[in-house]
C-alpha positions in Angstrom: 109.8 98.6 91.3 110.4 102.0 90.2 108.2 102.1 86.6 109.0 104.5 83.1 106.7 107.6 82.6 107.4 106.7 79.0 103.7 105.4 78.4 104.8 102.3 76.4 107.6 101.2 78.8 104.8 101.5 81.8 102.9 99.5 80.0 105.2 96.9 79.1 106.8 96.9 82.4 103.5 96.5 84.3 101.7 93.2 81.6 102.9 91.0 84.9 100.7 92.8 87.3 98.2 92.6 85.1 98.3 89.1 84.7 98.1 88.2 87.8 95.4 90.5 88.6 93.1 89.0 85.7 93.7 85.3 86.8 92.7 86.5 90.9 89.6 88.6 89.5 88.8 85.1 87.4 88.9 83.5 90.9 87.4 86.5 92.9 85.8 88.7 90.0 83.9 91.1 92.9 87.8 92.6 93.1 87.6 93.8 89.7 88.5 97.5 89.9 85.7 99.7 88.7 84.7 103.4 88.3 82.9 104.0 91.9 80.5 106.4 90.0 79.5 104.7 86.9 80.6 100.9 87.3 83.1 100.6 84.1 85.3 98.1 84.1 88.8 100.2 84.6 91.3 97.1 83.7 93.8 95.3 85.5 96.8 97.2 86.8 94.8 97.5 89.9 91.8 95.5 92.1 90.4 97.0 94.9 91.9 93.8 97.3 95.2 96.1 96.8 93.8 98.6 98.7 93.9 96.4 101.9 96.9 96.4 104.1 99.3 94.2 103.7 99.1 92.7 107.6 95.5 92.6 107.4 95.5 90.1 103.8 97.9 88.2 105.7 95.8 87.2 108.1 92.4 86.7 106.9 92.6 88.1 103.1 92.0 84.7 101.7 89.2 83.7 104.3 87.7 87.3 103.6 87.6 86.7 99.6 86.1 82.9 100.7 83.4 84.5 102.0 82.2 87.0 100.1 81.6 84.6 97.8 80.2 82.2 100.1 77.9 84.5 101.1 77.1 85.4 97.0 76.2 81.8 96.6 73.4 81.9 99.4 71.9 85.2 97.9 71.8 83.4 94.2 70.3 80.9 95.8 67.4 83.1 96.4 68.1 85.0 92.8 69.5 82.3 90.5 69.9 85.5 88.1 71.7 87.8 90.4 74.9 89.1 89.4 78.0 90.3 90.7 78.4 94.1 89.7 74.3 94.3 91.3 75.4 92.2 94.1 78.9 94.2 95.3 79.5 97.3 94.2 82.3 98.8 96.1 82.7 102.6 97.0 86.0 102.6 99.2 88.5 100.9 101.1 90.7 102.2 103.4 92.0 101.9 106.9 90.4 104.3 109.7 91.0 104.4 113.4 93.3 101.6 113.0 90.4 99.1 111.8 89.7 98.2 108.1 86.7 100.2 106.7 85.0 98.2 103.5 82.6 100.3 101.5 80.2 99.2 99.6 76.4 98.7 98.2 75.6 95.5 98.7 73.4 92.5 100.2 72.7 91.7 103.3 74.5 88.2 103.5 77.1 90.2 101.9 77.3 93.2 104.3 77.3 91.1 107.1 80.8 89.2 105.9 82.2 92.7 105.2 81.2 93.9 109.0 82.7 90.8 110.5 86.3 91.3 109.1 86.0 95.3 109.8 85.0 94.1 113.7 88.2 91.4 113.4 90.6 93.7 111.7 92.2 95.5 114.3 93.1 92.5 116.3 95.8 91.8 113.7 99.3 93.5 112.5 98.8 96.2 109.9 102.0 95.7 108.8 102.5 91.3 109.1 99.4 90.2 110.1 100.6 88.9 113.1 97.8 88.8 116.2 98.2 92.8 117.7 99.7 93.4 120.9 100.0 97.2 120.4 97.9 100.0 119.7 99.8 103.3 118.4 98.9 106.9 119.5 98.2 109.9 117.4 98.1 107.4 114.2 96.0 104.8 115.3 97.1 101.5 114.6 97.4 97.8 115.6 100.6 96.1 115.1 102.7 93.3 116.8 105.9 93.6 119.3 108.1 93.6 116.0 106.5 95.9 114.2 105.6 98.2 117.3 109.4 98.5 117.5 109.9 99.1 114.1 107.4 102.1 113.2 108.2 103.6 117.3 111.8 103.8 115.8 111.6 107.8 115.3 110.3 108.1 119.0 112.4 106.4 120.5 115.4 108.7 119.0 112.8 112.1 120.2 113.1 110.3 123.5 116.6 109.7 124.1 117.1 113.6 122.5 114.5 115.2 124.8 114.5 113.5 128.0 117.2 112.9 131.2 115.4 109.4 131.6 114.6 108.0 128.0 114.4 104.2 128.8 111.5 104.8 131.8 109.6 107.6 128.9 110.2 104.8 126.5 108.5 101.9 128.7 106.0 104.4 129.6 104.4 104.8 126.4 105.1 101.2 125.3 102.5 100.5 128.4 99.7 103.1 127.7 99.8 101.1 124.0 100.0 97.7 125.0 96.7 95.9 124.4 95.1 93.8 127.8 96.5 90.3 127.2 92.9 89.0 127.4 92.0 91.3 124.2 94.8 89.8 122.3 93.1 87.9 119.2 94.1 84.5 118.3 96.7 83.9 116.1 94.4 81.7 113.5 91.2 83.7 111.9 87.5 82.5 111.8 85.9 82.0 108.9 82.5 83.7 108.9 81.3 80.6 106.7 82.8 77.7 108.2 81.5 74.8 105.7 82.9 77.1 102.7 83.5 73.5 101.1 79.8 73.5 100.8 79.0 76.7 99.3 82.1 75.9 96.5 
């Protein structure tokens, strides 16, 4: 959606985001977007869960939500008066080397759910979220056959322009990308806290 620089109309046209974003951060409220350097609350046309790829919420955005707060009920257990702005407090989130990097001053029960899905993340499609059977070159990236194709789309043109034998160039790299079938995750994720039901 292509939004107004008018300052009203933006604001009009984006009260649905917003919306939505207030009744998730009611669900998940350690998504709440925030000032990294002084904490304030900076409203809801954004949450840091945007910030994660869409492949990657696909396939265990959800689960990795579940478990963060899973893991916030075992530290309150400890702290009955602990909090969530002293228990998260997120710094970035981004996608490096083709895995998901998740920033953030935390706990320990915390940090550990928050390593797991880093470790996890690029085993599945940036873009769909589909189990990865590719790793790109130069822009390191995981992504499945479909998507492989899709984003190689500009190569494979500079390959059939620049070489006598573009199909064998073609398969070439295809192969020095292709992940080992045995590293190729399975299609359903983990949890890191299987009995969530109890922790609810």
């Amino acid at each position: 959606m292509k939004y107004s620089n008018n300052k009203f109309l933006y604001w009009v046209q984006t009260i649905p985001t917003r919306i939505k974003n207030f009744f998730f951060c009611l669900k998940y409220p350690f998504w709440r977007s925030r000032n990294v350097w002084t904490g304030k609350f900076t409203g809801y046309s954004c949450t840091w869960y945007d910030d994660i790829a869409e492949g990657w919420k696909k396939a265990f955005g959800k689960q990795l939500s579940d478990d963060i707060k899973a893991a916030f009920k075992e530290d309150k257990k400890k702290n009955p008066k602990l909090k969530w702005k002293d228990a998260l407090h997120w710094q970035q989130i981004k996608e490096k080397w083709g895995s998901l990097c998740l920033y953030a001053s935390t706990t320990e029960n915390i940090f550990n759910v928050l390593h797991y899905y880093e470790k996890i993340s690029d085993g599945y499609c940036f873009a769909c979220g589909k189990p990865a059977h590719y790793m790109t070159r130069g822009y390191i990236l995981p992504l499945c056959e479909e998507c492989f194709n899709r984003h190689n789309e500009n190569n494979k043109k500079y390959f059939q322009e620049n070489f006598a034998n573009p199909n064998e160039e073609w398969e070439k790299y295809q192969q020095e990308c292709l992940i080992d079938e045995k590293n190729i995750t399975p299609e359903k994720v983990e949890p890191l806290y299987k009995k969530r039901k109890d922790n609810k």
